[in-house]
C-alpha positions as CSV (number, residue, x, y, z in Angstrom):
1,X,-1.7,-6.7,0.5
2,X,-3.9,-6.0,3.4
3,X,-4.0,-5.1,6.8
4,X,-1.7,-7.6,8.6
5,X,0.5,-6.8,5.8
6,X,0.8,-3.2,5.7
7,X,0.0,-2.8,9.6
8,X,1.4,-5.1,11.0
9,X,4.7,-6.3,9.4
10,X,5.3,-2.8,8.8
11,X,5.4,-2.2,12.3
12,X,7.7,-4.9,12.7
13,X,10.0,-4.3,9.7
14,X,9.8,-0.6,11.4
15,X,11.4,-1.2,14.7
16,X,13.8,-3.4,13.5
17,X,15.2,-1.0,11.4
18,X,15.8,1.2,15.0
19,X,12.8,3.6,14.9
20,X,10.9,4.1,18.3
21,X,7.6,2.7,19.1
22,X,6.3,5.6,18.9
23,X,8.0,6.4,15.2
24,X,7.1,2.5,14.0
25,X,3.3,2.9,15.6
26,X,3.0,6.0,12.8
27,X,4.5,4.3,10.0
28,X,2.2,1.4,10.5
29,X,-0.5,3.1,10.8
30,X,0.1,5.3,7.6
31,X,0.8,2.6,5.9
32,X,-2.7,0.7,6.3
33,X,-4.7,4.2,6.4
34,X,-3.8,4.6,2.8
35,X,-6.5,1.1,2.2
36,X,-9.3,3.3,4.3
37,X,-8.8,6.5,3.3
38,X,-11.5,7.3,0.9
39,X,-13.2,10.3,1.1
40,X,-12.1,13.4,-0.2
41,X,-12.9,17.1,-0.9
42,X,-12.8,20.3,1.3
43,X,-13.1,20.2,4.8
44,X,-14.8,23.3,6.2
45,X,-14.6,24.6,9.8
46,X,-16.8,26.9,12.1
47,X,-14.0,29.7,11.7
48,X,-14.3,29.5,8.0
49,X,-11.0,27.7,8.0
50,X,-10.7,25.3,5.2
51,X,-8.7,22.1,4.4
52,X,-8.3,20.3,1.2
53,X,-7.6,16.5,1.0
54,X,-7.5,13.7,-1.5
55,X,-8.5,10.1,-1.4
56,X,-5.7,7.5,-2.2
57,X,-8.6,4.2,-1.9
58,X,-11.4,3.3,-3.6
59,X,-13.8,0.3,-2.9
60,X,-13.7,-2.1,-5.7
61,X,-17.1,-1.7,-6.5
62,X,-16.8,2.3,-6.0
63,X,-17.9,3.8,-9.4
64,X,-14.9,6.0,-9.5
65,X,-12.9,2.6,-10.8
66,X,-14.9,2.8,-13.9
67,X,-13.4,6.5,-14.8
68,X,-9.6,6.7,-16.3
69,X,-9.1,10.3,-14.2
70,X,-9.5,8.1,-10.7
71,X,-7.6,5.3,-11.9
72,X,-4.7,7.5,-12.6
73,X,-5.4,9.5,-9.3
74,X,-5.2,6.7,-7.0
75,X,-4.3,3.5,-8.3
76,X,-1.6,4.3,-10.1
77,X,0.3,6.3,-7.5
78,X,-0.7,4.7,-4.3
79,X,-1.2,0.7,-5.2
80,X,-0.2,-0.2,-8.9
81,X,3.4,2.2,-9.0
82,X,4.1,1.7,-12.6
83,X,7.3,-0.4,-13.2
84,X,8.7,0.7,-16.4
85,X,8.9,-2.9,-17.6
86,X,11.9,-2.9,-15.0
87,X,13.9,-0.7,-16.4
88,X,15.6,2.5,-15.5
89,X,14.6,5.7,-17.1
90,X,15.3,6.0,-20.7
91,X,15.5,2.9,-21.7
92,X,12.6,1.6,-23.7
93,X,11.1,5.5,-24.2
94,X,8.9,4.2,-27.2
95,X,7.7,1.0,-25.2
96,X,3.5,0.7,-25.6
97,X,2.1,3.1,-21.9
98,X,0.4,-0.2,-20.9
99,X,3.7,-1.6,-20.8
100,X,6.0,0.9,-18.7
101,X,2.9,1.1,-16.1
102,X,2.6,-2.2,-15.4
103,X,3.7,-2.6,-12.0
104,X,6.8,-4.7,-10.8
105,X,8.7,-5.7,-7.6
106,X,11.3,-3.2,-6.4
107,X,11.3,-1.4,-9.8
108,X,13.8,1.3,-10.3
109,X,10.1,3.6,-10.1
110,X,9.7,2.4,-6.9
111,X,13.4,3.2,-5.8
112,X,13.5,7.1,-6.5
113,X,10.3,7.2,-4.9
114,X,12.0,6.2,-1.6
115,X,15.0,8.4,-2.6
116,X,12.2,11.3,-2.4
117,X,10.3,10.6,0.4
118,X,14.3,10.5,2.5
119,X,14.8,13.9,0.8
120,X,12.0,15.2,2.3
121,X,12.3,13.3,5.6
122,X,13.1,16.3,7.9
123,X,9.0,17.8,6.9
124,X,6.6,17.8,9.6
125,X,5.0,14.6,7.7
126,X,8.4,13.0,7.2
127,X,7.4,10.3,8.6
128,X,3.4,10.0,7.4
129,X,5.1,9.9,4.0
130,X,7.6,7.2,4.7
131,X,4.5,5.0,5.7
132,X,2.4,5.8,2.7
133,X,5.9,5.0,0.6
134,X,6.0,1.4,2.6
135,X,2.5,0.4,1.3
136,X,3.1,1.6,-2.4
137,X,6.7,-0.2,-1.9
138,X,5.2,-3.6,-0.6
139,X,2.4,-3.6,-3.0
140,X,4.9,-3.6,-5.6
141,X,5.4,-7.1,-4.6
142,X,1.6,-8.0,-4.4
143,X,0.6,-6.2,-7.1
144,X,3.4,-7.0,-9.9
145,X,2.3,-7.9,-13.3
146,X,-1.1,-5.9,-12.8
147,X,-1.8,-2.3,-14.0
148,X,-4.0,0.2,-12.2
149,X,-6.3,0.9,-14.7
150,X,-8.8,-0.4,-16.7
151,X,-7.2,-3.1,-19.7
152,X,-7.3,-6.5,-20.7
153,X,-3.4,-6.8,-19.4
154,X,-5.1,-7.1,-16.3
155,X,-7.3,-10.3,-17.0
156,X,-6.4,-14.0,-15.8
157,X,-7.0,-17.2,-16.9
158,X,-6.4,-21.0,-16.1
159,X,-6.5,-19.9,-12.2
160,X,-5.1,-22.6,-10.0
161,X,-4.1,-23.1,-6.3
162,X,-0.2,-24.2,-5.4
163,X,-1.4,-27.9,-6.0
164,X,-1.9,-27.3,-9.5
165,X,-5.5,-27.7,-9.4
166,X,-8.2,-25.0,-10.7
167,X,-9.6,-22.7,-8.1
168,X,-12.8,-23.5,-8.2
169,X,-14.4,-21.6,-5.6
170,X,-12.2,-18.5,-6.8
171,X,-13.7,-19.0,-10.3
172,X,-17.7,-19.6,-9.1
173,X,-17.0,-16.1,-6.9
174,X,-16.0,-14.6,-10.3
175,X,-19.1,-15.4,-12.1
176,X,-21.6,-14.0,-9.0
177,X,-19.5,-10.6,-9.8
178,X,-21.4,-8.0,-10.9
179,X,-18.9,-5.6,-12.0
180,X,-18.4,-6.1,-15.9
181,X,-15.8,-4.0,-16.9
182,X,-14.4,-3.6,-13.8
183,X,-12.7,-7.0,-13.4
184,X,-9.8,-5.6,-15.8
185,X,-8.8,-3.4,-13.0
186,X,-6.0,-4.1,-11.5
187,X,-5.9,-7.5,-9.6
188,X,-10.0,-7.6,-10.3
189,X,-10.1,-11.0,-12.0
190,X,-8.1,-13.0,-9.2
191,X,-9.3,-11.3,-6.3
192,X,-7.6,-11.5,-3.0
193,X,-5.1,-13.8,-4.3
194,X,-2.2,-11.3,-4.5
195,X,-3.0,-10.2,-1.0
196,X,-3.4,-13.6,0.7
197,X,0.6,-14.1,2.4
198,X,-0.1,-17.6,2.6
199,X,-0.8,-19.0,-1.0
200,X,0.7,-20.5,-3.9
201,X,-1.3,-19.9,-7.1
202,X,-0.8,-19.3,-10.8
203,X,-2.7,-18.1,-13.6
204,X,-2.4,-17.3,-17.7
205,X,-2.7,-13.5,-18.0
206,X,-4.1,-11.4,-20.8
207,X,-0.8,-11.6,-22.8
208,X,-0.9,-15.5,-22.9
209,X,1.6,-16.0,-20.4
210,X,1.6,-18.7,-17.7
211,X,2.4,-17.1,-14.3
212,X,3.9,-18.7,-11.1
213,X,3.3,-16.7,-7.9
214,X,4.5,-17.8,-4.8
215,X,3.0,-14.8,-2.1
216,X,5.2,-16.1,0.9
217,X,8.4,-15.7,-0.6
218,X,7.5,-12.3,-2.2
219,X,5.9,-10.6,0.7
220,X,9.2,-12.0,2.7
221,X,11.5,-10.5,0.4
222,X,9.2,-7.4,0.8
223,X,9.9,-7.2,4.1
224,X,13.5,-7.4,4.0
225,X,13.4,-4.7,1.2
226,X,11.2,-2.1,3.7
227,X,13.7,-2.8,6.6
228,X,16.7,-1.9,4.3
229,X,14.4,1.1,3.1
230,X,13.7,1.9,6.4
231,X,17.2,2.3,7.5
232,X,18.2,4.0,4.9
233,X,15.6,6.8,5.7
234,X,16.9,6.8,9.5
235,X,20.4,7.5,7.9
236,X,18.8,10.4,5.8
237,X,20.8,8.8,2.9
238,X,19.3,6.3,-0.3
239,X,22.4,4.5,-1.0
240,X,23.8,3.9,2.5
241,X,24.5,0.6,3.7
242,X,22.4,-1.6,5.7
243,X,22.3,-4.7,8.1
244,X,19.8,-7.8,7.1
245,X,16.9,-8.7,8.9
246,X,18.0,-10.3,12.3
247,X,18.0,-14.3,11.8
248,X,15.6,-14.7,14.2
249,X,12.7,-12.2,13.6
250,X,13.3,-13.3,9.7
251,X,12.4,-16.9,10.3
252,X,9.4,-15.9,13.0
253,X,8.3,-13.0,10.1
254,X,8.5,-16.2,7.5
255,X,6.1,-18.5,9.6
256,X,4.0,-15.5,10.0
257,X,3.0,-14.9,6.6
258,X,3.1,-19.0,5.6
259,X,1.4,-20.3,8.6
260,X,-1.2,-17.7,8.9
261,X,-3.9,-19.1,6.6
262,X,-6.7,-16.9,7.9
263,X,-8.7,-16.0,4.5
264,X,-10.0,-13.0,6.6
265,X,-7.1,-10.2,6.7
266,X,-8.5,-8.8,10.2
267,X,-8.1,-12.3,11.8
268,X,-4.4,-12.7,10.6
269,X,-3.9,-8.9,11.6
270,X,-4.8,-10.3,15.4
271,X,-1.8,-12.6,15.3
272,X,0.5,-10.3,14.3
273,X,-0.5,-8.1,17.3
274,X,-0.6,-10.8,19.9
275,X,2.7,-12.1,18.3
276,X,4.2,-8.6,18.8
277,X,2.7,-8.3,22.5
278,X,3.7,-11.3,23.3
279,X,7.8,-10.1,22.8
280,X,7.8,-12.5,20.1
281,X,10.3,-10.2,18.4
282,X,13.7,-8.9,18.9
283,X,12.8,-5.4,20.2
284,X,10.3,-7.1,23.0
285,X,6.9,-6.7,23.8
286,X,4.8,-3.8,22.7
287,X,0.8,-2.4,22.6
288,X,-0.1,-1.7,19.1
289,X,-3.4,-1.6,17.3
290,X,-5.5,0.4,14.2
291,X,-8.8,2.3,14.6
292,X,-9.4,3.8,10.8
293,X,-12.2,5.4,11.7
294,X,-14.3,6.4,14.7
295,X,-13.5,6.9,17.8
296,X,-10.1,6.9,18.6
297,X,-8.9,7.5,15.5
298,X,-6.7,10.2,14.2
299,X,-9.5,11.4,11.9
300,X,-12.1,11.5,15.3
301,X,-9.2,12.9,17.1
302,X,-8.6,15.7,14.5
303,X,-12.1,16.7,13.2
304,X,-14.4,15.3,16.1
305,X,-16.4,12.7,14.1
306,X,-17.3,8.7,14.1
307,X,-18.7,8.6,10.6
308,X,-16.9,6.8,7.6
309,X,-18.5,8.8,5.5
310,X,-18.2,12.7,5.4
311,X,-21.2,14.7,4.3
312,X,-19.3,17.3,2.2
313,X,-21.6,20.4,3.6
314,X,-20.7,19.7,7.4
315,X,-19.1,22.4,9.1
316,X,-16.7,20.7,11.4
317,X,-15.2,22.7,15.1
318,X,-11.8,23.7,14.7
319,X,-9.4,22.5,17.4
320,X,-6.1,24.5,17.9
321,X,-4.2,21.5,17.6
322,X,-5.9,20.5,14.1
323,X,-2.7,21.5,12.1
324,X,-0.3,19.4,13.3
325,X,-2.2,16.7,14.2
326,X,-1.6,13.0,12.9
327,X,-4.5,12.7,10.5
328,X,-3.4,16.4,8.6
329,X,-0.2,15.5,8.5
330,X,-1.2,12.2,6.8
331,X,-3.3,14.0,4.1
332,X,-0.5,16.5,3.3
333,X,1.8,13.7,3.0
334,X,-0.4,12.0,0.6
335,X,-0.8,15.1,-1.6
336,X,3.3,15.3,-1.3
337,X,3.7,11.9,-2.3
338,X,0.9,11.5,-5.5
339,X,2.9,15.2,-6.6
340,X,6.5,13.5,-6.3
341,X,5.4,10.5,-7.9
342,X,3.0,11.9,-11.1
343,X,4.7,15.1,-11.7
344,X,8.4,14.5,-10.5
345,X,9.3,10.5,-11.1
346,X,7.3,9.3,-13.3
347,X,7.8,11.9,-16.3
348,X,11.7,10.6,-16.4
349,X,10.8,7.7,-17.3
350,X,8.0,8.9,-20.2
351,X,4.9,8.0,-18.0
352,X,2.3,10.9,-18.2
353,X,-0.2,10.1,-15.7
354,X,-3.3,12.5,-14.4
């Protein structure tokens, strides 16, 4: 998914499941920082403080993709949660790994990981964490029957558009690819086409298997998953009940993601923002918007600096308000999260990941 996706209709899904614009603004934007947050290493400070964070992004053509250590690192924990062929744990323990870490839509992996992020929901990131958990959650959806490393499960074939007719232009952007070995990663070999919330598509994966995708209806049933999600982590409890998306905001949420057939993410990202300060939802008009980097952002607002790239010998001024701020509290809920997910959840179900 991108940007409209996890910004946007997570800020939407967000404050309809009762949390505060404030609360919503931070999930959203946690949710979307986990696409732009790619550098990583030590951060050191003029009073020889120190702070350690990790990446959970890489650019597709990043050469980190090519190694197995960052493909486990990030892919798998933050965008391709492995599924466990849909199964709870301990029921196929001998299946092939390629198998259990393929990813699928509200899997029962993806399930404990929201149990464990409301377990922890009372840290100082509580809520950092819950919107890092809403973009691994939604890509569930976007990302299903993909893996996040590098294998041929991950190739596609026979590509077509909803009309049934090859994707030509898809396929001629495929060959002008330079990036080999790559393409086996993940969604490589179809692109955007998980992401775009508007299309109908199909395609023959590496198994042989024809597969159908229709992108509105998942990423609708997404968002009806996160708002139960949601509501379950205001309640502090993973099995309590919730209510359904209001009628209203469902069908405006639904001609959202169909009739918004910007192929540029940051152009269907503006209509969700004007369509939420415009009061076009049930909780009324509001001001929201995303600076990743620069200034204005948390990072600028933490650490001082407009660069998107950190040179890893800068010695950054340390503000007194530097450990509580927005952008740490981000980073240490990423570490929490990629912890819970390789070293607590995943090993229950016989996934060893890096």
């Amino acid at each position: 998914m991108q940007i409209d996706f996890h910004h946007g209709v997570t800020y939407v899904v967000a404050r309809l499941a009762g949390f505060s614009h404030r609360q919503a603004s931070t999930v959203a934007y946690c949710a979307q920082y986990v696409d732009d947050a790619t550098n990583s290493g030590v951060i050191r400070f003029d009073t020889e403080a120190m702070y350690y964070r990790i990446s959970s992004a890489h650019k597709m053509l990043d050469y980190r993709n090519f190694k197995a250590l960052a493909n486990h690192r990030v892919w798998i924990p933050f965008h391709f949660l492995p599924g466990n062929d849909g199964r709870p744990a301990g029921e196929n323990p001998k299946a092939p790994f390629i198998k259990k870490i393929i990813c699928r839509p509200d899997s029962h992996v993806a399930r404990d990981m929201i149990a464990a992020c409301i377990d922890d929901r009372d840290k100082r990131y509580g809520l950092h964490r819950l919107g890092i958990c809403m973009h691994v959650y939604a890509d569930t959806w976007a990302h299903q029957g993909f893996a996040g490393v590098n294998d041929k499960v991950n190739e596609a074939g026979r590509i077509t558009g909803g009309d049934g007719k090859p994707a030509k232009k898809l396929m001629e952007r495929l060959v002008n690819f330079f990036i080999g070995e790559a393409l086996p990663l993940g969604h490589g070999t179809v692109l955007s086409y998980p992401d775009l919330p508007y299309l109908e598509w199909a395609y023959t994966n590496g198994r042989g298997e024809r597969i159908r995708r229709n992108n509105p209806r998942d990423f609708l049933e997404a968002a009806e998953k996160m708002h139960q999600a949601m509501q379950r982590y205001r309640a502090g409890d993973p099995q309590a009940e919730t209510a359904p998306l209001p009628d209203k905001d469902k069908k405006k949420i639904a001609q959202l993601l169909r009739g918004n057939k910007q192929k540029d993410g940051a152009k269907r990202h503006r209509k969700w923002l004007e369509a939420i300060a415009k009061g076009e939802f049930s909780f009324g008009a509001a001001e929201v918007n995303y600076v990743p980097k620069g200034k204005g952002s948390w990072k600028y607002k933490a650490l001082g600096t407009k660069e998107w790239i950190d040179d890893p010998y800068e010695i950054f001024k340390y503000k007194d308000g530097f450990v509580d701020s927005d952008w740490k509290h981000f980073h240490d809920a990423l570490q929490a999260h990629r912890f819970s997910v390789v070293h607590d959840i995943l090993p229950v179900y016989g996934i060893c990941a890096a």
